[in-house]
C-alpha positions as CSV (number, residue, x, y, z in Angstrom):
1,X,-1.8,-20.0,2.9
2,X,-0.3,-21.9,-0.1
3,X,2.0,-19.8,-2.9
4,X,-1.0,-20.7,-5.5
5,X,-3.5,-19.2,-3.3
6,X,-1.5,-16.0,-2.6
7,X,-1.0,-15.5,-6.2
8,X,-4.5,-15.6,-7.1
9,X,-5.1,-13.0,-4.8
10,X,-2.6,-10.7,-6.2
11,X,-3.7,-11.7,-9.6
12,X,-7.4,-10.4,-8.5
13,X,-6.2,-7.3,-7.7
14,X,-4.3,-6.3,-10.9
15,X,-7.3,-7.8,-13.2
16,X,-10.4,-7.2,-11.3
17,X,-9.9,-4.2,-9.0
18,X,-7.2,-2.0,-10.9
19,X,-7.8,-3.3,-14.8
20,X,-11.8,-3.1,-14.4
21,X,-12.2,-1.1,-11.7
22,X,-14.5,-3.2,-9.8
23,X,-12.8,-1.3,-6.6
24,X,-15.6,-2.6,-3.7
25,X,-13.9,-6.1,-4.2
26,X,-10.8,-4.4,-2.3
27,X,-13.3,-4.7,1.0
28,X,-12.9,-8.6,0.5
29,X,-8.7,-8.9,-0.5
30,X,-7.3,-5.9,2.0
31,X,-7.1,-6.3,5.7
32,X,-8.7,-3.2,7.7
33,X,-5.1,-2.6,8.9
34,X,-3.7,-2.4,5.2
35,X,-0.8,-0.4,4.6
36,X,0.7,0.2,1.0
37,X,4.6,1.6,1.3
38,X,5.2,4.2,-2.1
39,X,7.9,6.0,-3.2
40,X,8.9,8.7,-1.3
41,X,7.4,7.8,1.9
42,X,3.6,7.6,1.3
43,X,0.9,5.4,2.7
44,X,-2.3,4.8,2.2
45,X,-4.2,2.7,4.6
46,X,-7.0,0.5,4.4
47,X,-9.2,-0.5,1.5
48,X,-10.9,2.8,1.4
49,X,-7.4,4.4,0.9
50,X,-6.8,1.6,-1.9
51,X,-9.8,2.1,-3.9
52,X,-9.2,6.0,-3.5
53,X,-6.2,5.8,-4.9
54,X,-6.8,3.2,-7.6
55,X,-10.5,5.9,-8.3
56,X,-7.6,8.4,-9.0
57,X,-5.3,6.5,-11.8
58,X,-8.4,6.1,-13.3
59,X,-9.9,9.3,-13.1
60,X,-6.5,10.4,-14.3
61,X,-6.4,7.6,-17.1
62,X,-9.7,6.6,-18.0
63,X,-8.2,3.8,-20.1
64,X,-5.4,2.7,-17.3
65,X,-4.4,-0.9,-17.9
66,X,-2.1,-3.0,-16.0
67,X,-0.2,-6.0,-18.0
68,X,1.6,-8.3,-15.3
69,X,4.5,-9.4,-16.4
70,X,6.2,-11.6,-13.5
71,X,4.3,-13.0,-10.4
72,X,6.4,-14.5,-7.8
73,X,6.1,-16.1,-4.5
74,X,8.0,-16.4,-1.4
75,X,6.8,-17.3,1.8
76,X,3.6,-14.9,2.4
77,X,4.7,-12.6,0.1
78,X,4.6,-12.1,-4.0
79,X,6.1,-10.2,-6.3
80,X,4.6,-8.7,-9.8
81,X,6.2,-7.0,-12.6
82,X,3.9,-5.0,-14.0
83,X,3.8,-2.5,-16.6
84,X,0.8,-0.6,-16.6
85,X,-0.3,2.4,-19.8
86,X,-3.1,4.7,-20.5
87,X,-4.0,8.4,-22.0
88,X,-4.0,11.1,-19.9
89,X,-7.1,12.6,-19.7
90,X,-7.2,13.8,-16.0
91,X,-5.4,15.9,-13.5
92,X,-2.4,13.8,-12.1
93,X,-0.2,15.4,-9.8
94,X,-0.9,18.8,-10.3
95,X,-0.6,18.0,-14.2
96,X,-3.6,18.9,-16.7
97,X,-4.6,16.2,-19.1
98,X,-2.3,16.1,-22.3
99,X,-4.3,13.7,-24.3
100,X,-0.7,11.6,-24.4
101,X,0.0,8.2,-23.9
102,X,1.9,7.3,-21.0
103,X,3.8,4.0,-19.7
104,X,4.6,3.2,-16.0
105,X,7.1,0.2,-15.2
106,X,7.1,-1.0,-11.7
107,X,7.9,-3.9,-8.8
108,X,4.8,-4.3,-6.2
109,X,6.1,-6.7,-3.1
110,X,2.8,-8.0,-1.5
111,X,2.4,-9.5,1.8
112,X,-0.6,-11.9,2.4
113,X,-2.2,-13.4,6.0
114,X,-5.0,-15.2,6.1
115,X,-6.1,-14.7,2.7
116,X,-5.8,-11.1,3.3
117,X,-3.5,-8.6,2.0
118,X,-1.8,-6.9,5.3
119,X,0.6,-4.7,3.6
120,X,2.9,-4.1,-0.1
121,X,6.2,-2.0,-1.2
122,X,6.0,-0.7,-4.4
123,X,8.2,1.3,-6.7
124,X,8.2,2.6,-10.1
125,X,9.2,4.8,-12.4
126,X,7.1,8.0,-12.0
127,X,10.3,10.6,-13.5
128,X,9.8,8.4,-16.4
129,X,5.9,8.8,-16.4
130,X,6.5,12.7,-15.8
131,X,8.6,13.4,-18.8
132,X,6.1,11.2,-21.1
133,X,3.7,13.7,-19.9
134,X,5.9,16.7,-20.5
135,X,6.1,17.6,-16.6
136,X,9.5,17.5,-16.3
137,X,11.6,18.8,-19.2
138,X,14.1,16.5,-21.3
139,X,17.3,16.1,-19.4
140,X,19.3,18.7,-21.3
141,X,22.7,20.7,-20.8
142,X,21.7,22.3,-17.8
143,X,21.2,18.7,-15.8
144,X,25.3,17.6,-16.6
145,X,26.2,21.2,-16.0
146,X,24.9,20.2,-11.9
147,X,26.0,16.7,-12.2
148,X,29.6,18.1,-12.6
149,X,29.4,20.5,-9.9
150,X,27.5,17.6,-7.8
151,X,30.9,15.1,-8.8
152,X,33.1,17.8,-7.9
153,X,31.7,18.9,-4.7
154,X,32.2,15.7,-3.7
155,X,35.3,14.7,-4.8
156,X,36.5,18.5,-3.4
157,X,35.2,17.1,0.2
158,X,37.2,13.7,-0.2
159,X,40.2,14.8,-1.3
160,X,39.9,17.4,1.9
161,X,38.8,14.6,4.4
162,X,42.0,12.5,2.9
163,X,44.4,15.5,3.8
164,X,42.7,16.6,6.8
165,X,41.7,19.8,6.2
166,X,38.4,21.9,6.2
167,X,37.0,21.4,2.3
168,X,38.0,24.9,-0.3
169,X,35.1,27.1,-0.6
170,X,32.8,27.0,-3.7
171,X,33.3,29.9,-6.1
């Protein structure tokens, strides 16, 4: 399928299923055997996993909006830069609704057959979400306090491996 064609599709998406919700035109864009690849090792499958997923960002943030900032192709595959913002007014990851407005940044890798979308790859910045949200505290004292230990752990396990001896104990 031609670059143009591919992009359209991926356009479609971000406007017409995410931005207005219209999820039941996901059973016309995703392949039955769809698999979307998230952070930290989680899939959903299908279109009914898509529009599930999508039905919770906007459960979440009623007002969820997507702005697309790069969409490139290669091959069967394109690439958005998006930035997406809305006010939290639902549960989102165990995380009652602070009324605050929140901004996502991320990369979504799309692969297309057949006019169909087989599978995508996305990351993004949910830490960054999470402290907008004030479910993870400000990095403080505390977090370069275990970075230290982290550097010198490390450097204390080198610095062993280079002399060939069993690493000193932690105290």
């Amino acid at each position: 399928m031609p670059a143009e064609e591919n992009k359209a599709i991926v356009h479609r998406i971000w406007e017409e299923v995410i931005n207005k919700g219209n999820l039941n035109i996901a059973d016309e864009l995703f392949a039955t055997s769809y698999v979307h690849h998230g952070p930290g090792g989680r899939e959903i499958k299908g279109p009914e996993g898509f529009k599930q997923f999508i039905a919770m960002r906007r459960t979440a943030f009623p007002d969820f909006h997507v702005a697309v900032e790069d969409l490139l192709t290669e091959g069967d595959r394109v690439v958005s830069r998006w930035t997406a913002s809305g006010t939290h007014k639902g549960n989102l990851m165990g995380i009652d609704p602070t009324d605050q407005r929140g901004t996502l940044t991320g990369i979504t890798i799309t692969r297309i057959v057949g006019g169909k979308v087989m599978e995508d790859w996305e990351n993004l910045d949910q830490l960054g979400l999470l402290r907008q949200l004030g479910g993870i505290p400000p990095l403080g004292k505390g977090f370069f306090a275990v970075l230290w230990w982290l550097v010198m752990l490390t450097w204390r396990s080198y610095a062993a491996q280079r002399l060939q001896s069993k690493p000193l104990p932690l105290q």
